[in-house]
C-alpha positions as CSV (number, residue, x, y, z in Angstrom):
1,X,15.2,-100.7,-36.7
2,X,18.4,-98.2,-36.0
3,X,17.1,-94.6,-36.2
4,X,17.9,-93.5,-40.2
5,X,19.6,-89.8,-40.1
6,X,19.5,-88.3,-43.9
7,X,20.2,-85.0,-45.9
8,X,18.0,-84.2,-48.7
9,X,19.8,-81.2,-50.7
10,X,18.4,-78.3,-51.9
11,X,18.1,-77.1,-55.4
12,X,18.1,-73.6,-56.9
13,X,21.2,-72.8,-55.2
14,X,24.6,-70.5,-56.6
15,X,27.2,-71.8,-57.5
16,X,29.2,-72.8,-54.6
17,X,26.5,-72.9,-52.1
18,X,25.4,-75.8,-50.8
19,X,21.9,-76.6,-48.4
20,X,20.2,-79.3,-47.2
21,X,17.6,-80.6,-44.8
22,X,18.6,-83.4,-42.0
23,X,16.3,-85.7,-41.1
24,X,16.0,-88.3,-38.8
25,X,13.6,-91.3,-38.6
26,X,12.9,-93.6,-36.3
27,X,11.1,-96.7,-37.4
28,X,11.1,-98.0,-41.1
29,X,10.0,-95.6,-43.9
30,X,7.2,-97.9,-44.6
31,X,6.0,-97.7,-40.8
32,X,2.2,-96.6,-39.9
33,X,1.5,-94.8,-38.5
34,X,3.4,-91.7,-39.4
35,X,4.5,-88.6,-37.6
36,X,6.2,-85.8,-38.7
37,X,7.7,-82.9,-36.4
38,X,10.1,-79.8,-37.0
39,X,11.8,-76.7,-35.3
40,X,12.2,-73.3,-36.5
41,X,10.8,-73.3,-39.8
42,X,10.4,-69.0,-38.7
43,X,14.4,-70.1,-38.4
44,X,15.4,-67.4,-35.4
45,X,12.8,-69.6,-33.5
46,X,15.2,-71.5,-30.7
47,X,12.3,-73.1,-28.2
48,X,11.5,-75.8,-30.9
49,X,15.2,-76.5,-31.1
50,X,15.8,-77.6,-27.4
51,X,12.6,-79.1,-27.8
52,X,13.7,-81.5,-30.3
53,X,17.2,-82.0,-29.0
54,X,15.3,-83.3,-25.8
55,X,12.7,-85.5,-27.7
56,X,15.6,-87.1,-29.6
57,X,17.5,-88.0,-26.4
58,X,14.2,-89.4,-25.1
59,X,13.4,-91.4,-28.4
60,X,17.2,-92.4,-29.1
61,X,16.5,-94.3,-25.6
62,X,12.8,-95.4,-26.3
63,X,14.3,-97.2,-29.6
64,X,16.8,-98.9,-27.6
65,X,14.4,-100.5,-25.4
66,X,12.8,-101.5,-28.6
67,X,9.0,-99.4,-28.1
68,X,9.3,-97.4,-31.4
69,X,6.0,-99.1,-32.7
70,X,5.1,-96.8,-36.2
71,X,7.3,-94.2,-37.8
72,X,8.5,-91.2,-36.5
73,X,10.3,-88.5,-38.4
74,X,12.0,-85.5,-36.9
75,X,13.8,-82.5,-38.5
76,X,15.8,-80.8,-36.2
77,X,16.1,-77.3,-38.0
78,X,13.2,-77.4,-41.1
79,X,15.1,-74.4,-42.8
80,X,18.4,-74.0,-43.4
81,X,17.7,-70.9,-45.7
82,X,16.7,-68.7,-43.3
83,X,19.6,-70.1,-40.6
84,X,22.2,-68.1,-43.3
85,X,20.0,-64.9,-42.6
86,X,22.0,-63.5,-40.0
87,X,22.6,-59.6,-41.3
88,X,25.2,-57.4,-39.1
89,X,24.7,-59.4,-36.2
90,X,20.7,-59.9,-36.2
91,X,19.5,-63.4,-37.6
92,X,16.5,-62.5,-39.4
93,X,14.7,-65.5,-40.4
94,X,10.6,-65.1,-40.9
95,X,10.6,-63.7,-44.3
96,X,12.9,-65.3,-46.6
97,X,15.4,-62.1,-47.8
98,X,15.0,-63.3,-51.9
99,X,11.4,-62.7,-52.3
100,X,10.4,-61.3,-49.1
101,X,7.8,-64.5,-48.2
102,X,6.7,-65.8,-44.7
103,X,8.5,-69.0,-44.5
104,X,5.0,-70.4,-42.8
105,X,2.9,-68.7,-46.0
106,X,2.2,-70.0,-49.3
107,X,2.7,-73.5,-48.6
108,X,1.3,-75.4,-52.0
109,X,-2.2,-76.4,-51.7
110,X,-2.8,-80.0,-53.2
111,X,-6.7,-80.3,-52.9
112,X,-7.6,-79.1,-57.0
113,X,-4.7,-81.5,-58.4
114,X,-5.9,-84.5,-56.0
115,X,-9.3,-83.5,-56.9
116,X,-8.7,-83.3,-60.5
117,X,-7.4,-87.1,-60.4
118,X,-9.2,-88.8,-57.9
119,X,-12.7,-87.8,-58.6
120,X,-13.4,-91.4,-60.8
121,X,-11.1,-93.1,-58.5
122,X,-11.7,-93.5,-55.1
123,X,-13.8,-95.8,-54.2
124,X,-16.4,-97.2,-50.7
125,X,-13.0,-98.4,-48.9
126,X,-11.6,-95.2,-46.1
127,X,-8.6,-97.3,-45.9
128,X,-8.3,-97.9,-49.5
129,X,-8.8,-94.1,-50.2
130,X,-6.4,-93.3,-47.4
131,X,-3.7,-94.8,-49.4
132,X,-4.6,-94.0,-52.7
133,X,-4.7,-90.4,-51.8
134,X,-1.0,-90.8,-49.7
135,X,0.2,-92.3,-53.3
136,X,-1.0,-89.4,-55.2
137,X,0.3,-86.3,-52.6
138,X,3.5,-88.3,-53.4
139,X,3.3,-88.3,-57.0
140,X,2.0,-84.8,-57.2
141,X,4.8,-83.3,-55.1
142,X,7.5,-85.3,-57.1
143,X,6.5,-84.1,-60.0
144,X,6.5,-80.4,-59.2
145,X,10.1,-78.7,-60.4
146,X,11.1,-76.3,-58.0
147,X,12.2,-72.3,-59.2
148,X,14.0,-71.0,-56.2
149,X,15.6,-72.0,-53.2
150,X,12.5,-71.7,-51.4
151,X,10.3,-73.7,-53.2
152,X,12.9,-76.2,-53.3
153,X,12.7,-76.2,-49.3
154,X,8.7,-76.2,-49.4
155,X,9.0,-79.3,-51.7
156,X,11.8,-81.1,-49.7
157,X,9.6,-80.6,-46.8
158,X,6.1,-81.9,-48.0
159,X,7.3,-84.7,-49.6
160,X,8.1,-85.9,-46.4
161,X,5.4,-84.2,-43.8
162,X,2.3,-84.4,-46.3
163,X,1.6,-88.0,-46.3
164,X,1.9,-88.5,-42.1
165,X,-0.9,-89.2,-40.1
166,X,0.5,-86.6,-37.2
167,X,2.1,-83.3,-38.2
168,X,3.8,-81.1,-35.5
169,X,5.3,-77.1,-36.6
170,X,6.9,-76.1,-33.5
171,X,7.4,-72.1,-33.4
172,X,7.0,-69.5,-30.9
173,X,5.9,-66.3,-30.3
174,X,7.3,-62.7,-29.4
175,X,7.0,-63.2,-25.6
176,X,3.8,-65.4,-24.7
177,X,2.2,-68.4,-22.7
178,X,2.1,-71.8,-24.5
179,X,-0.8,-71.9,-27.2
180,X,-1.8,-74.2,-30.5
181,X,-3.5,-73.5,-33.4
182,X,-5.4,-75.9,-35.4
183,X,-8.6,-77.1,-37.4
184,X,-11.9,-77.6,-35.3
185,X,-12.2,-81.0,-36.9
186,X,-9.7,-82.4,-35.1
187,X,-10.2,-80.8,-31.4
188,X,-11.5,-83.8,-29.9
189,X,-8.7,-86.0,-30.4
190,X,-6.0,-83.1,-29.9
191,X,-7.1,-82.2,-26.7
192,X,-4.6,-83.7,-24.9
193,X,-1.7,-82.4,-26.5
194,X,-3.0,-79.0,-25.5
195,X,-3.5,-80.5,-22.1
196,X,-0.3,-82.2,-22.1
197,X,1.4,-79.3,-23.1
198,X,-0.4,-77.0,-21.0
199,X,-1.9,-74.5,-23.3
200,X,-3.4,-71.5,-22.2
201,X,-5.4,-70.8,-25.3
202,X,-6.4,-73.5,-28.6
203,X,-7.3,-71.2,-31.9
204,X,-9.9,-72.6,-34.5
205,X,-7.7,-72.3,-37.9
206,X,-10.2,-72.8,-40.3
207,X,-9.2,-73.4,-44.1
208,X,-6.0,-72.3,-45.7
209,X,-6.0,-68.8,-45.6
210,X,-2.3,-67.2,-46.3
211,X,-1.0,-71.2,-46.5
212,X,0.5,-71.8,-43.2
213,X,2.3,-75.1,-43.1
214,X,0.2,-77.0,-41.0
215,X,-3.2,-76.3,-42.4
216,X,-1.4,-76.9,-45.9
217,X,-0.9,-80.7,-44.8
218,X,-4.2,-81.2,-43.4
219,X,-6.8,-78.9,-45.8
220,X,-6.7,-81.1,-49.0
221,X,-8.1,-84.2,-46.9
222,X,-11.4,-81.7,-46.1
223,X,-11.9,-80.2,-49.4
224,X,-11.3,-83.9,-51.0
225,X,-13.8,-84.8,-48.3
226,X,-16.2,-82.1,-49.3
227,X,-16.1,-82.3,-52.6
228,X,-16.8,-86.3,-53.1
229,X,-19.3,-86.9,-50.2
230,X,-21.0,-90.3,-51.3
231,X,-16.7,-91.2,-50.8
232,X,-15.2,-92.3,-47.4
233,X,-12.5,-89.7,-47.2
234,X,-10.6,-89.5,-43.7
235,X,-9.1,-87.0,-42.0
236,X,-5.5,-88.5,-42.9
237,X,-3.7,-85.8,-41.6
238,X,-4.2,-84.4,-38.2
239,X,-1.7,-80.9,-37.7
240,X,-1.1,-78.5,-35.5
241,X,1.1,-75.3,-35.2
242,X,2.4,-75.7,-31.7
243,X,3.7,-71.9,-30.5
244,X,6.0,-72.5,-27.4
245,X,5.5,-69.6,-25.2
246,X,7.8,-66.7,-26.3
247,X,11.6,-66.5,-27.7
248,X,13.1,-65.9,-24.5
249,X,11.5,-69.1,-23.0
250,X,14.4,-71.5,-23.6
251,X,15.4,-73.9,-21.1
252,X,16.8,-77.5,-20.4
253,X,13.9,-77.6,-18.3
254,X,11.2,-76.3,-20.2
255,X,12.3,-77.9,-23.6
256,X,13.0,-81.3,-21.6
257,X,9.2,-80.7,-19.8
258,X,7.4,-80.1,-23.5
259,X,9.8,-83.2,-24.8
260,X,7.9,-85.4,-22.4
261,X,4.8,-84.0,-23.1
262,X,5.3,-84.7,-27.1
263,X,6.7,-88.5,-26.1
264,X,2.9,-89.1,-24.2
265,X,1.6,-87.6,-27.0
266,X,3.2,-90.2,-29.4
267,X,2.3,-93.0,-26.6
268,X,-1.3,-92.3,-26.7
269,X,-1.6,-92.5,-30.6
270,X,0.4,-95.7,-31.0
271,X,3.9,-94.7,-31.8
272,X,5.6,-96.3,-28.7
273,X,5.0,-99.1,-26.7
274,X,5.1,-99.1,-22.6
275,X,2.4,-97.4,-20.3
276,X,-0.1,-94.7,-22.1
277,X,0.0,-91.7,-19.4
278,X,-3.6,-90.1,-19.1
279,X,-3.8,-86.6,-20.4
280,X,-3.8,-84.2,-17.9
281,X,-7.0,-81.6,-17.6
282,X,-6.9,-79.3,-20.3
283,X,-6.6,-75.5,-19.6
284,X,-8.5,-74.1,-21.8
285,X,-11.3,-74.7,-24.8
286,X,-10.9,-73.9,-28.3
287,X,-11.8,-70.5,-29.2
288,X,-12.3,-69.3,-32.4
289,X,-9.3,-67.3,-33.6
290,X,-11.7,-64.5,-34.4
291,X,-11.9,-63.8,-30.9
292,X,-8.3,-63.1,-30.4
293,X,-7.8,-59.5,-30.7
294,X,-4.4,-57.8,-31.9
295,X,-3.9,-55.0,-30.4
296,X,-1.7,-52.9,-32.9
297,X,0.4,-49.4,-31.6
298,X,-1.5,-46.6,-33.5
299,X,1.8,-44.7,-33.9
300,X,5.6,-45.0,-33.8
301,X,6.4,-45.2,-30.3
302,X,7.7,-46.9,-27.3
303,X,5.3,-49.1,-25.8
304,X,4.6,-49.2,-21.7
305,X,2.9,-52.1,-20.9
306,X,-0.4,-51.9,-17.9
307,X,-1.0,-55.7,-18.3
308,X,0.9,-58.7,-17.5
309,X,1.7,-61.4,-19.8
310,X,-1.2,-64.0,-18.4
311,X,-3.1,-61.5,-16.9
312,X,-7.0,-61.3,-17.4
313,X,-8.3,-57.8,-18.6
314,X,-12.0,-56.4,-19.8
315,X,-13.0,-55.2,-22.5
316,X,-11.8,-51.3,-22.2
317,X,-9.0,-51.7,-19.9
318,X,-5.7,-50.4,-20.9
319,X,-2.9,-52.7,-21.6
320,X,-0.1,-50.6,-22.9
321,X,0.8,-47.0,-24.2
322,X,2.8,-45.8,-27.0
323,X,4.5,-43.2,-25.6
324,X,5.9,-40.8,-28.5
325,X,9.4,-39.8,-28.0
326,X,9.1,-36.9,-29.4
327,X,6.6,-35.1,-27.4
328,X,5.9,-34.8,-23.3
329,X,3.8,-35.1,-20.9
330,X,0.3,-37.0,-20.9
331,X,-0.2,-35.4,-24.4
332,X,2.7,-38.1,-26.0
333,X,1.2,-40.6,-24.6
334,X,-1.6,-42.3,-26.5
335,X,-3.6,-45.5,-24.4
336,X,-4.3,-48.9,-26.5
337,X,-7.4,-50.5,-25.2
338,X,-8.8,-54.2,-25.2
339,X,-11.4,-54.6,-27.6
340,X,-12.6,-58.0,-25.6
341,X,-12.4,-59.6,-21.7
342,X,-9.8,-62.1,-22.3
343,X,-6.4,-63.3,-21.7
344,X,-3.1,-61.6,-22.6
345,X,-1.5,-64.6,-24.5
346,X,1.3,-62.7,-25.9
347,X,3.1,-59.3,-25.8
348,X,6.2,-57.6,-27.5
349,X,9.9,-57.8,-26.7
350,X,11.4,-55.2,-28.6
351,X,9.5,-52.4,-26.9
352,X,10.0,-49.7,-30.5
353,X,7.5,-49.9,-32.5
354,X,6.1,-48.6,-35.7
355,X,2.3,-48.2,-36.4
356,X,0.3,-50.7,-36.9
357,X,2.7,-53.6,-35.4
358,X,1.1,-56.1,-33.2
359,X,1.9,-55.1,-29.3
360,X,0.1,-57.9,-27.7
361,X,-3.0,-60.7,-28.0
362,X,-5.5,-61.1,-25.8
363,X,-7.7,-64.1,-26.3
364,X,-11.4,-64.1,-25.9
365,X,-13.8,-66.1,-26.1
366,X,-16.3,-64.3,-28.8
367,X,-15.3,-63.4,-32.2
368,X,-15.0,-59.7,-33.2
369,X,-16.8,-57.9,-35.8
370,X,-13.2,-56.1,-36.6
371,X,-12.0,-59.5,-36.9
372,X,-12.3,-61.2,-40.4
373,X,-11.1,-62.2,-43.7
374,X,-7.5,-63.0,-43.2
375,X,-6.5,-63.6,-39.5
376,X,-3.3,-64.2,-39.4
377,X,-0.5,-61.8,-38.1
378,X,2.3,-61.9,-41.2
């Protein structure tokens, strides 16, 4: 079947604005298995962009050899909202401007509505379960009326990520070495995408704290699991948040290397036909994302990095100053420690800071006391 491309409109709009998201799909709509990839939901993301550019050059020619086998569903640039965010000059597109939300935050979590109406129907059939539950993510998300822009982008986009069997949010970080994050459940069959890829560190991203996307698509088929246990309830969503290395990182070559990576990725599950490529050795384990420290500048300041990005520190070792530009000497400078021996997985392009902003991550491999509760870096 020809590749499908299609624009789903967004609601919520002024008048005279217009918005919608493109997709494209390979396979028919009623194709299993499912996957589901985007760019640049955080929309001044560009590595996920020349990612997908390349994977669609590679599966434009894969379907014309005829080896698209299940269904696969790209969207080239998830958020056309935050793509109009460009203020004097500087596109600005994590938060959306309206309300001031994370475009990766809040996503809408599904599990007490599918609990509410599955609990007296599911039944001693996975499979049968599988696609009731599919059926009812669909009816619950058409259903919901959307109030803003936003939500009218969050629906667009779950209606046609939540019910695949492989979910891919490519982002990136500030300047960093290629890591994922995803649920522990599913490390075993994900590690050779982190192989593939070559990740330097895999985070443990357990539950749904702040509602990222990914762990929005793939929680309500744990807590469904959880809460009917004498019920065969699969995982039918495995997600991850892939973060390719840093915003600078964009290259035909790199985006064209992690392309080919994804396409062995969609070989080994079934997706397309022709050799399956072993996975290459992984990196790195999963860690728990407790053990990833974030250093944050205790002051306004300029930072002055004493680590490389990739280089291995201990527990103590400086990795930066904040150097305070109005006072001299040793006395404006104040040293930020590691709290942990790890890897410095990311650092901070724009080298101003205000206090309290994450200036680097160094991953560990034990949690810290310091860090709990909610994890994630908004």
């Amino acid at each position: 079947m020809p590749r499908d491309s299609f624009d789903v409109p967004l609601a919520g709009l002024g008048p005279g604005m217009g918005g919608s998201v493109r997709f494209l799909r390979y396979g028919s709509a009623e194709a299993a298995p499912k996957a589901y990839l985007h760019a640049a939901l955080h929309a001044d993301e560009a590595p996920g962009l020349l990612v997908l550019h390349h994977l669609r050059d590679l599966l434009d020619a894969a379907e014309a050899r005829g080896e698209i086998l299940g269904q696969i569903v790209i969207a080239p640039y998830a958020n056309p909202l935050g793509l109009s965010q460009v203020i004097h000059g500087d596109h600005l597109g994590r938060f959306d401007l309206a309300s001031g939300q994370n475009f990766n935050r809040g996503w809408p979590d599904l599990a007490p509505d599918l609990i509410a109406r599955l609990g007296a129907r599911l039944g001693s059939c996975a499979e049968a379960n599988r696609a009731l539950i599919r059926a009812t993510i669909r009816d619950i998300l058409a259903a919901r009326r959307a109030a803003s822009p936003l939500q009218s982008l969050f629906g667009v986009l779950a209606a046609e990520a939540f019910d695949a069997d492989l979910v891919l949010d490519l982002h990136c970080d500030d300047e960093g070495l290629m890591h994922l994050f995803l649920h522990p459940e599913i490390w075993p069959q994900m590690q050779d995408l982190a192989a593939g890829l070559g990740c330097h560190a895999v985070f443990a991203q357990r539950g749904a704290a702040g509602g990222p996307f990914a762990a929005a698509c793939m929680e309500p088929w744990l807590q469904l699991a959880a809460a009917f246990p004498d019920h065969p309830v699969p995982v039918g969503c495995q997600s991850a948040t892939v973060e390719l290395r840093g915003f600078a990182d964009v290259s035909d070559g790199l985006a064209r290397a992690d392309a080919l990576a994804l396409m062995d990725a969609l070989r080994r599950r079934g997706y397309l036909a022709g050799p399956v490529p072993p996975a290459p050795d992984p990196l790195c384990a999963m860690t728990d994302f407790a053990a990833c420290d974030m250093l944050r500048a205790p002051g306004f300041g300029v930072i002055v990095y004493h680590a490389a990005l990739g280089e291995r520190v201990s527990k103590g070792q400086m990795v930066a100053e904040i150097v305070d530009p109005s006072g001299s000497g040793a006395a404006a400078r104040t040293p930020v420690l590691a709290c942990t021996d790890g890897l410095v997985l990311t650092r901070r392009l724009k080298k101003l800071v205000a206090a309290g902003q994450v200036i680097a991550k160094i991953a560990g491999e034990t949690p810290l006391p310091h860090r709990s509760g909610y994890l994630l870096e908004d």
